[in-house]
C-alpha positions in Angstrom: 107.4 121.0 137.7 106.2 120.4 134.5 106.5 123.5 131.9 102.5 125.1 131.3 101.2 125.3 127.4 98.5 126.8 125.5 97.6 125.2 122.9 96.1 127.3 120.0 93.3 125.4 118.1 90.8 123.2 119.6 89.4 120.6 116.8 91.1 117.4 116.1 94.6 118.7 115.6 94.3 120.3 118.9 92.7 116.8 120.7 95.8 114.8 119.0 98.5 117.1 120.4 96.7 117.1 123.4 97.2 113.6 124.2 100.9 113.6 122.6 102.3 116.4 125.2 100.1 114.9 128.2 101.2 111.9 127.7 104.6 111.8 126.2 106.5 115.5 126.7 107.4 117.4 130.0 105.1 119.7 128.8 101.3 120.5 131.1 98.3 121.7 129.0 96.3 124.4 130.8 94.2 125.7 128.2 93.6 126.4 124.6 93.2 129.5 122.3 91.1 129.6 119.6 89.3 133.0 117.7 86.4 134.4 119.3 84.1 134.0 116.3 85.0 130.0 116.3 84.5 129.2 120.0 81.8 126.7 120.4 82.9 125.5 124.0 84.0 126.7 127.1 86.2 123.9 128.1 87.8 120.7 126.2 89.3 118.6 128.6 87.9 120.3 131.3 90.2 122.9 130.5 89.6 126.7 129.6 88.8 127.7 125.8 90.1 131.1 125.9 89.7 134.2 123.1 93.2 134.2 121.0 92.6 137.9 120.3 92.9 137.9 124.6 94.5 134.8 125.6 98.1 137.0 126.7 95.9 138.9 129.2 95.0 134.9 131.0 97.8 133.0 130.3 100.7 135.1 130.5 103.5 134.6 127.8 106.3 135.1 130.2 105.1 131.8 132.3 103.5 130.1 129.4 104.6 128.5 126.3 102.1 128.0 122.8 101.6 125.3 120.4 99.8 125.9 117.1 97.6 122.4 116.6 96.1 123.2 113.2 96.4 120.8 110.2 97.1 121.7 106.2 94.1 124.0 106.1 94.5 126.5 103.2 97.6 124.8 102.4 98.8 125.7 105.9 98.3 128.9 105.5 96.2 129.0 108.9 98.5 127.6 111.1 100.9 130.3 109.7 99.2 132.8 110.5 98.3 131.3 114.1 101.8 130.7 114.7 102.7 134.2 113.5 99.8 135.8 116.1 101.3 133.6 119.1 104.8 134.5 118.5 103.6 138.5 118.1 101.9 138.0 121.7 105.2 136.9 123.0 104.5 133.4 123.6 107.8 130.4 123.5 106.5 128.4 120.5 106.8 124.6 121.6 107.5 121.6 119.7 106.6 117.9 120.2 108.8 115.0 118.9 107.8 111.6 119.6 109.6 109.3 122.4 109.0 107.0 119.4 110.5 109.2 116.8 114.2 108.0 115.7 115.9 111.6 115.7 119.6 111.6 114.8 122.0 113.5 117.1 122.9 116.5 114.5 119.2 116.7 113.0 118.2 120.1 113.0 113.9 120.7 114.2 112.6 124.3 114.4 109.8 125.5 116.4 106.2 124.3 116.7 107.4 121.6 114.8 104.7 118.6 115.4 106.9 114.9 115.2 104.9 111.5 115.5 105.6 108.2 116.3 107.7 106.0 113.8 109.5 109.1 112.0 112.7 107.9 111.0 115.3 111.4 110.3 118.4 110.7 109.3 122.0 112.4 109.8 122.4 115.8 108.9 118.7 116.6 108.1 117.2 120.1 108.7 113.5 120.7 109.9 112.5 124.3 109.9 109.9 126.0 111.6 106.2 125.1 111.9 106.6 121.7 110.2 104.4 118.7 110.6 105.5 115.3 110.0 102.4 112.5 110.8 103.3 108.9 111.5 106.0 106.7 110.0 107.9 109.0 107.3 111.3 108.5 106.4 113.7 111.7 105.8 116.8 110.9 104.0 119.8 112.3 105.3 121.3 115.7 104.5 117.5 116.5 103.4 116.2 120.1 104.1 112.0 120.5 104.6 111.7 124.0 104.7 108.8 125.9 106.9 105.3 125.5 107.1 105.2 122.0 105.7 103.2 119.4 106.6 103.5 115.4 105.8 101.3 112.9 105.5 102.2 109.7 107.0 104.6 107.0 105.4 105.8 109.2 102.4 110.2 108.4 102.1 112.3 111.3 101.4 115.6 110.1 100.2 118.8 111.7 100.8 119.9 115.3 99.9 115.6 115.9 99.0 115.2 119.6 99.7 111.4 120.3 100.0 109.9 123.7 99.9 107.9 126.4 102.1 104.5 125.7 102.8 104.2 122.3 100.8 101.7 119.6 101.2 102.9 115.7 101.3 100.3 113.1 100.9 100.3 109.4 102.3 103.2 106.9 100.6 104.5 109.6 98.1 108.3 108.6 97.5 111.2 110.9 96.3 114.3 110.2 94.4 117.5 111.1 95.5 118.6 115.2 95.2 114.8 116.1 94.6 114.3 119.7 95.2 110.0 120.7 95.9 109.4 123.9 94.6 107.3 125.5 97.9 103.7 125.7 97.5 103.4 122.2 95.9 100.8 119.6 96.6 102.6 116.1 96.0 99.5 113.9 95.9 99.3 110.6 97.7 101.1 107.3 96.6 103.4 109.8 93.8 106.7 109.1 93.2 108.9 112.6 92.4 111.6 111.3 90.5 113.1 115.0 88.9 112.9 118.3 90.6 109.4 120.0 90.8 108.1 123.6 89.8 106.6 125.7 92.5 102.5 125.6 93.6 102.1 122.5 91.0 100.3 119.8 92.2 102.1 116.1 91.7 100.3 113.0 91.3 101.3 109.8 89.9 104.0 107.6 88.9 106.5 109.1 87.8 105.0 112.1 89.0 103.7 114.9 86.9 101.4 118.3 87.7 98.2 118.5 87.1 96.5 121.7 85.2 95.1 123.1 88.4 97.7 125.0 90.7 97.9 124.3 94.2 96.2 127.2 95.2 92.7 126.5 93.6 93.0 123.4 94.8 93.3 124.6 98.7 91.4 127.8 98.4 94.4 129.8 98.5 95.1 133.6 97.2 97.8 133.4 95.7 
């Protein structure tokens, strides 16, 4: 029998990991969870939108496992704090990596971790928890991408990169080898990081330097 899920979110996120864990994990979707003031359907796929303040009292964590679908929103501060709420409620946290993902034997990937298609991860290379990585990224070996993090597609980590907590990673951004992310950085698309950066910057450019504006005004984000 397949293992049952719950996945927490129901926008596009949510519709993408959808068709990843139906399609290409052991994994059955039964429902999703999303906050009572956002609910604006009773089904998607034909299956149950449930209250997260509730969903433990339907879909039992003991016979259920959760996955939090939610993008970069509030430089990821809302999947955080989703993935917190779901692990409080007792839920397994789930992860997805990609039959078409290459994956190294000794790689490391935490939980709720979200791996596409194409990702190339190297020897040695440490994923923690609640880390995105969209389509087609290289990651260097011995590289470290610490939690809450989420990559944009085609960006190439080199080897012995260490990239910080809660980060954002645009599209084609490259990184010299032994770059070290301060977290909170934005690392805007097409940058190249060639030296080591400080923490809630935001990168753009090449080489790479911050911009005036932190990080957190550009997401929204109380510091």
């Amino acid at each position: 029998m397949r293992k049952k899920l719950i996945i927490f979110g129901d926008g596009e996120t949510a519709q993408i990991a959808y068709e990843y864990f139906t399609h290409d994990s052991d994994m059955e979707v039964v429902g999703f969870a999303v906050e009572q003031r956002f609910i604006r359907n009773e089904f998607l796929y034909g299956l149950p939108v449930q209250a997260l303040e509730t969903v433990e009292k339907v879909f039992r964590p003991e016979e259920h496992s959760a996955f939090v679908a939610i993008s970069y929103t509030q430089l990821n501060r809302v999947r955080t704090r989703l993935y917190g709420e779901a692990k409080s409620k007792g839920y397994r946290m789930a992860r997805y990596i990609s039959s078409k993902a290459f994956v190294w034997h000794n790689v490391q990937i935490g939980e709720n971790c979200f791996i596409l298609e194409n990702n190339v991860i190297q020897h040695g290379v440490k994923i923690s928890d609640n880390v995105y990585l969209w389509s087609g990224n290289h990651v260097g070996h011995q590289t470290v991408i610490h939690r809450n993090t989420y990559i944009a597609s085609h960006a190439v980590i080199s080897g012995f990169c260490e990239i910080g907590a809660n980060c954002f990673v645009g599209v084609n951004a490259a990184f010299n080898d032994k770059v070290k992310v301060g977290e909170d950085c934005i690392i805007g698309s097409g940058a190249v990081v060639v030296k080591n950066t400080e923490a809630g910057k935001v990168y753009v450019g090449n080489p790479a330097k911050p911009l005036s504006r932190s990080s957190f005004e550009t997401f929204g984000v109380n510091a």
